[in-house]
C-alpha positions in Angstrom: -30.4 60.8 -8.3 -27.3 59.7 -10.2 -27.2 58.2 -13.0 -24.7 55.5 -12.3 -27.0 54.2 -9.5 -28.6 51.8 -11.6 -25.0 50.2 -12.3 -24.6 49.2 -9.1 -27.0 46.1 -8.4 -29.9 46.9 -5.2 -28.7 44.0 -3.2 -25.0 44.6 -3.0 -23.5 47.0 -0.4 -21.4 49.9 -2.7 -17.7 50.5 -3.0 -16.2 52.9 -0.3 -13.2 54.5 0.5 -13.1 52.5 3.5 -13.3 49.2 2.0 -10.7 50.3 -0.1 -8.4 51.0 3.2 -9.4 48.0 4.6 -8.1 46.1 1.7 -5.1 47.8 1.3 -4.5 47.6 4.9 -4.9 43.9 5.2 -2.5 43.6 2.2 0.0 45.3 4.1 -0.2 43.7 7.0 0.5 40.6 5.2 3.3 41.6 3.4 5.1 43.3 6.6 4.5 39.7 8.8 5.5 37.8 5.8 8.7 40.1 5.8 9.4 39.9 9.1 8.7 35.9 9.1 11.7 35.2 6.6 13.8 37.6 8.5 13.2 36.1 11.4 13.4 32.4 10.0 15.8 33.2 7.3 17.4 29.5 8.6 14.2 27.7 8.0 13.4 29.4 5.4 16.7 28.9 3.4 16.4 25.2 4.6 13.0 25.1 3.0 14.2 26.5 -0.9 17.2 24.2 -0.4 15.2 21.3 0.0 12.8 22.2 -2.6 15.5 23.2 -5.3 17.4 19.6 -4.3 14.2 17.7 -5.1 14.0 19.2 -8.1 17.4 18.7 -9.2 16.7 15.0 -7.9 13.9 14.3 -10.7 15.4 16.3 -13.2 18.8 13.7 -12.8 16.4 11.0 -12.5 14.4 11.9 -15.6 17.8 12.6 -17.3 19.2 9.0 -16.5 15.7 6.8 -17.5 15.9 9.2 -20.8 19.7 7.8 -21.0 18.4 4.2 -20.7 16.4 4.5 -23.8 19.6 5.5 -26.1 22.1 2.9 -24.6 21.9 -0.6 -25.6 20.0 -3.2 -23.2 23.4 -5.6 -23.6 25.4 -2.2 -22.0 23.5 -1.5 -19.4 22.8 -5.2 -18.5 26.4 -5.2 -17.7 27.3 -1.8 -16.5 24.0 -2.8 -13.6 25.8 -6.2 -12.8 29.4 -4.2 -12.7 28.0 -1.9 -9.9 25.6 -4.2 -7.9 29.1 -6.1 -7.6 31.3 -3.3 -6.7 28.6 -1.9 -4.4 28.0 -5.3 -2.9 31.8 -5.7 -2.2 32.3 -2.4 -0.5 28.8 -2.8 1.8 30.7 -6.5 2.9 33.9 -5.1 3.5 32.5 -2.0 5.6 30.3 -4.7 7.5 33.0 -6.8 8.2 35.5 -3.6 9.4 32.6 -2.9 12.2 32.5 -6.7 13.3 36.1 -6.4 13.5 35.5 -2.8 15.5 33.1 -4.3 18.2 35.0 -7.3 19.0 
């Protein structure tokens, strides 16, 4: 008998080679589909990080301009709010009224 076979517990099957080249197998399978799944769908797959990276960016502006709001007076950004809910407001009414004036 060897003496490492009391290191192995009864119950559990031992280690062989071929677990070992069924593992490594099935890791390579993996990685080739995975390979051959961005080549194939390189489009989606750009799409995808694109999307992800933008969102990011998104909340990181986001974060950036409620951070801002903190620092700049209330009375500032009171007005600067009212300025651009105006000048937003004007544009969305003359836009609506150059698409009446395109359907008539």
């Amino acid at each position: 008998m060897s003496r490492f076979m009391y290191l192995v517990p009864a119950g559990r099957p031992r280690a062989s080679a071929d677990g070992w080249h069924q593992a490594t197998a099935t890791i390579s399978r993996y990685c080739h589909g995975l390979c051959r799944d961005i080549a194939i769908k390189k489009k989606s797959t750009i799409r995808a990080l694109v999307v992800i990276l933008t969102r990011v960016i998104c909340v990181f502006v986001a974060a950036l301009l409620g951070f801002a709001t903190t620092i700049i007076p209330r009375w500032f950004t009171y007005y600067v709010s009212c300025g651009l809910f105006a000048v937003f407001g004007i544009k969305m009414l003359r836009e609506g009224s150059a698409d009446l004036s395109h359907m008539v």
